[in-house]
N, C-alpha and C positions, 0 to 999 in steps of 0.2 A: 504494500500500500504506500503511495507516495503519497507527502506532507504536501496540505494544502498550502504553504508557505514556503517561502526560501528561510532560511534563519539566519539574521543579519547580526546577532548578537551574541555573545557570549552566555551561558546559564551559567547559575549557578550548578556545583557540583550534583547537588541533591536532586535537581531538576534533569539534570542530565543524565543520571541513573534512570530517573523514572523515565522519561526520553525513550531510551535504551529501551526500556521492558517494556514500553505500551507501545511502540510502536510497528511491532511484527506478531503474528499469531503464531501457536502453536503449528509443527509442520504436523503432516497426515502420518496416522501409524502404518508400520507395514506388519507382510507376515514373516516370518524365518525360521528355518530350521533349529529344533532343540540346541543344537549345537552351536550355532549359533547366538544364540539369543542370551547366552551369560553376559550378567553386566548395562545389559538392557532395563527398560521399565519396561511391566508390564500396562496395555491399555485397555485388554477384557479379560477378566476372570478365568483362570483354569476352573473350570467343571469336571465333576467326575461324572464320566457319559455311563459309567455301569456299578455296581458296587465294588467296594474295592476290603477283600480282595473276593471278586466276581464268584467264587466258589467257596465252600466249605473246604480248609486242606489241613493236613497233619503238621503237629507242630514238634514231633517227634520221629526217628528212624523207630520202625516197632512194628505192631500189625492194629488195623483196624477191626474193632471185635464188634459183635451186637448180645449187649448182655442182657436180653430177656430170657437169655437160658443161662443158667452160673456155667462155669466154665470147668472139665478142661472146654478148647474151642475146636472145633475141629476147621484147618486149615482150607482152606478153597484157594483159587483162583483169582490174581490179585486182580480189580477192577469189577469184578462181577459186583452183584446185588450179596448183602447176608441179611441171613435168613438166621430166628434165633439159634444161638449157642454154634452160629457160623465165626470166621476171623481169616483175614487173607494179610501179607507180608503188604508196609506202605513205608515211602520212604517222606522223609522231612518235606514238606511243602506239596504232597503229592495231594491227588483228589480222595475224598472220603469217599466210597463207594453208598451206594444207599443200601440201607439200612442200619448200617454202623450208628453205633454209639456213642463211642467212647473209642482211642487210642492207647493202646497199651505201651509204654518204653520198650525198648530191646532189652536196656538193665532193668527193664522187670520182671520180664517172663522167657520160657522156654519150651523146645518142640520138643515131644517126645516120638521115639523110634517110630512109633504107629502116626505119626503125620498129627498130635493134638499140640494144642497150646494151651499150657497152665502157666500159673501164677506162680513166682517164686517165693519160697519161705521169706526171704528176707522185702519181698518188694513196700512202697512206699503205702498205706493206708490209705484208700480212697482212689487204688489207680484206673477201679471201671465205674468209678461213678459219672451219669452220663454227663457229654460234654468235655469228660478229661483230655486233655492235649490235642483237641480238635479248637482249630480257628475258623469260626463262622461266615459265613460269606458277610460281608459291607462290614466286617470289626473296626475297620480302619475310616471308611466311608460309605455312605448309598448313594445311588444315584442321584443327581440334583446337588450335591455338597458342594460348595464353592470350596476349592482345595489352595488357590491362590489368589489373594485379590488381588483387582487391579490396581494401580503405585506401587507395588513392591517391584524393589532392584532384585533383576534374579541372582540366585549365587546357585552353585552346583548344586547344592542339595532341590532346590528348586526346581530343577532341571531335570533330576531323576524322579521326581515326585509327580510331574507333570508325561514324565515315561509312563511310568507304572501307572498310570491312569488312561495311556491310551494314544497320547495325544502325539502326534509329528512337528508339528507348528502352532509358533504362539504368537501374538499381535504384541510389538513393544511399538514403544513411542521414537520414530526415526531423529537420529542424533544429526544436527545442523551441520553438513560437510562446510569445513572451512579450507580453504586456499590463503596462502601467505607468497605474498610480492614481496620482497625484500629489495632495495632500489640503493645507487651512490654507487657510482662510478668511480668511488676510492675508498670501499669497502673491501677486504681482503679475507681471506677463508682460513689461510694459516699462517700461522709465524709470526714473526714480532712483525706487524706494522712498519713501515718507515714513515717520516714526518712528511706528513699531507695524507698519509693514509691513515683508517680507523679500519679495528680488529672485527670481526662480524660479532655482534655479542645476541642475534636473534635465530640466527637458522638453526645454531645445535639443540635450540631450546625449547622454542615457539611450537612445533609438532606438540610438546606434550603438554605446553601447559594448554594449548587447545584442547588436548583429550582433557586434563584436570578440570577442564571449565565445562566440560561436558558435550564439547565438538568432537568431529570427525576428522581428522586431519586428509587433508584434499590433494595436496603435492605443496611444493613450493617452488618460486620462480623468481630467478634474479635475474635485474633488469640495471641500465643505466640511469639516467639523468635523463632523456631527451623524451618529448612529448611524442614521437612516433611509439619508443617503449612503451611509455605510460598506456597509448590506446589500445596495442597490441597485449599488452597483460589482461588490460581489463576486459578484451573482446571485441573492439573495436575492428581489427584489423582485419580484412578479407581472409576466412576460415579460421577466426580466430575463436570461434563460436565452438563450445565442448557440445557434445550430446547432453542430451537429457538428464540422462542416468550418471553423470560424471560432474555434472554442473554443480557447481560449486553455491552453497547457499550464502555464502559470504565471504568476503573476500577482504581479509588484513592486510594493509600493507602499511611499509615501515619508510619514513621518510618524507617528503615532499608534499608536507599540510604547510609550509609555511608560505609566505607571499611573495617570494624574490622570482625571478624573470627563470630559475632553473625547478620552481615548483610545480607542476602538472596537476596534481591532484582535482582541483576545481575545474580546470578548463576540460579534463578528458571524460569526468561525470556528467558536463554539461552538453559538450560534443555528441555525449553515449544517449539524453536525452533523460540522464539521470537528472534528481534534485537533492539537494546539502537537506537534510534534516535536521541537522545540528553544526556551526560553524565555528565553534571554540569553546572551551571551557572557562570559569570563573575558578581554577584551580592553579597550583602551583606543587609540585614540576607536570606540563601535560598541558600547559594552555592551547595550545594548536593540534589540539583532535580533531576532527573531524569526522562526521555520519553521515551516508549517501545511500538513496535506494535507486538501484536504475529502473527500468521499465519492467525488466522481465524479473522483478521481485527480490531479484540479489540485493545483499545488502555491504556497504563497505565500510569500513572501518579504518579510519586512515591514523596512524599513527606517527608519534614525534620520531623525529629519526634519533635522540639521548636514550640510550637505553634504560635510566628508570623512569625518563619523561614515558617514555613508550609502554613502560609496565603498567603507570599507575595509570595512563589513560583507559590500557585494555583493561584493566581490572572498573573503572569508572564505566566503561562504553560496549567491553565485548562482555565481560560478564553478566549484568542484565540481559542483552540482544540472544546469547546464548542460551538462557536462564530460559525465554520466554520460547523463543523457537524451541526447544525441547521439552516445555509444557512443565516449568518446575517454576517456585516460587520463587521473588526477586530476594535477595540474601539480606537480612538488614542486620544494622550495625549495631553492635554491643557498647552498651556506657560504661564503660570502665574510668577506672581512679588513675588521673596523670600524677606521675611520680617527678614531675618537672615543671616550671613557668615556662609557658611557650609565649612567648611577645604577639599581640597584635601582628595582620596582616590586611589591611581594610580591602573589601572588593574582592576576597580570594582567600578558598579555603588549601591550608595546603595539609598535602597528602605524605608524612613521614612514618618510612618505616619506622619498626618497634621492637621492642622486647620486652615480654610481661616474666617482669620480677617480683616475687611476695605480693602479687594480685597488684602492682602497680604496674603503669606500661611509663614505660621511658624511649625517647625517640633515639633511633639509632644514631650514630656518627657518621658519615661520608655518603651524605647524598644529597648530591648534588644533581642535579638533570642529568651529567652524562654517566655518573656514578653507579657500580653495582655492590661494591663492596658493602655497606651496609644494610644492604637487599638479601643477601647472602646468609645475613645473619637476623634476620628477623625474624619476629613470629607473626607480625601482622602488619598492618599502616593502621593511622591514625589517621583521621579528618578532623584535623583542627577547624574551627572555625574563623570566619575573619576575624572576631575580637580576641581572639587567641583565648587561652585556657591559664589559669593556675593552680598550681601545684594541690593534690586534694581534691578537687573539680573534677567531676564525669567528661570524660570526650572520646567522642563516639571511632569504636575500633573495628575494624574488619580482617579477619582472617585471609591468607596469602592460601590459593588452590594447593600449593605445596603442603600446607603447614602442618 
């Protein structure tokens, strides 16, 4: 859905979350194979289509007896019907034959030469009383039992449970495939940098904290500076267009939200027929985020080219966007006890990482916009407010996907 506006202003941070989350709908669930689907939500209910477990079975290796006749039993043919003061050999989980009763242990009884089954001296009291070591059909469930609701994350156990009931395929809720541009024509992949160059600090990393935030990871594509790049990543460029089934639902890219003559960002959403839904933050590090839908519903995500300006924006802009496309609730922030005076900032809330000590959060040390080192070490960021916080004073904290 495109914003009926261009957005010529800055929001505030808080605004700009919500921004994020209201402004894409959940995507359509699909189906997928059991094996598949660990990890997933679920979006309709596992039912048990028959009772579970479907039949009466032995909960013992032994024989199954029918003791309307006392015993000894005289042995038949395993499977068959018995008939009183009948008993045929059944092993652990096998079908109770009809007419059985009751389940005898193996260490309970024994045949004798002539083909009977008695009871041993020593066995346990009560071992043909009816029902003994026999498991009734639907113990476990009957039919109609809702055996998994729908919001549960599957885990394996889930997953066999949903077996043993029958089932091949289950409906989760399709995780928002994300694509990452990564752009700068003096970005390097390995080694020390030389002066004019900067280290890549998003490609090793970006894949997963997309899965952390609850994306797909799509591929990643690096690109230079020049506005033919730019249209070419985004789809622009004759057969630049993916299928369907590959398209990416959103598409991060790092760098080139700011205003100078080598920024693209604005001009190749505009070109694509796209609209900014959002054109900068009222935050510090992370001002020049930006939020674009194009026509055919993708959504972008344009990020500062400093590597924690870049974090705290995705955390501001792709974590809501993600939250909502994957049908989960927007994450809110915990008021915790600042262990520090953080000075005023008017017009701008800033976002420092943290570390929560003895229930107090104190902001980290080195971070700076282009800074990771105190990112590294955090348990959360903070959202100071413009009039900043003092020491004692709640200020609202949010947890890092990592963390």
């Amino acid at each position: 859905m495109l914003a009926q506006a261009t957005c010529t202003e800055a929001l505030t941070w808080a605004d700009a979350r919500q921004l994020a989350y209201h402004c894409a709908a959940p995507l359509p669930s699909l189906s997928v194979s059991l094996r598949d689907a660990i990890g997933g939500t679920l979006t309709s209910p596992v039912v048990a289509q028959q009772d579970l477990p479907h039949y009466a079975s032995s909960a013992m290796d032994g024989w199954a007896v029918n003791t309307s006749g006392d015993g000894p039993w005289i042995l038949t043919a395993s499977g068959m019907p018995l008939a009183a003061g009948q008993a045929s050999v059944i092993a652990t989980g096998g079908l109770v034959p009809s007419g059985a009763t009751a389940v005898v242990r193996k260490e309970s009884g024994f045949v004798s030469d002539d083909g009977h089954l008695s009871l041993r001296h020593d066995s346990r009291p009560g071992e043909t009383l009816p029902g003994r070591h026999i498991r009734p059909a639907g113990e476990e469930a009957t039919a109609g039992d809702v055996l998994i609701p729908a919001g549960t994350l599957l885990n394996p156990a889930h997953i066999a449970l949903a077996a043993v009931a029958g089932h091949d395929h289950v409906r989760i809720q399709r995780k928002p495939r994300v694509a990452v541009v990564l752009t700068g024509s003096e970005v390097v992949t390995s080694g020390e940098p030389a002066p004019g160059q900067v280290r890549d600090a998003f490609g090793p990393q970006l894949d997963t904290v997309v899965s952390q935030l609850g994306g797909a990871p799509g591929g990643q594509l690096r690109i230079g500076d020049s506005y033919d790049e730019w249209m070419a990543a985004l789809g622009g460029a004759p057969g630049g267009s993916l299928p369907d089934a590959d398209r990416p639902d959103v598409i991060v890219t790092t760098g080139g939200t700011g205003k100078s003559g080598t920024d693209h960002f604005r001009d190749a959403v505009a070109a694509l027929g796209g609209r900014l839904l959002l054109d900068g933050v009222a935050m510090r590090p992370g001002h020049p985020a930006v939020l674009a839908e194009l026509p055919d519903g993708r959504f972008i995500v344009g990020l500062p080219g400093n590597p924690l300006a870049a974090m705290m924006a995705l955390m501001t802009l792709g974590e809501p966007l993600l939250a909502a496309l994957g049908n989960r609730p927007l994450q809110e922030a915990r008021l915790l006890t600042s262990g520090a005076d953080i000075d005023p900032d008017p017009g701008r809330t800033r976002l420092m990482p943290c570390a929560l000590i003895h229930d107090l959060v104190f902001p980290a040390s080195h971070t700076g916009p282009g800074m990771m080192r105190g990112l590294a070490w955090a348990n959360g960021y903070m959202a100071v407010p413009p009039e900043g916080v003092a020491a004692g004073a709640p200020v609202p904290v949010l947890p890092l996907p990592w963390g």
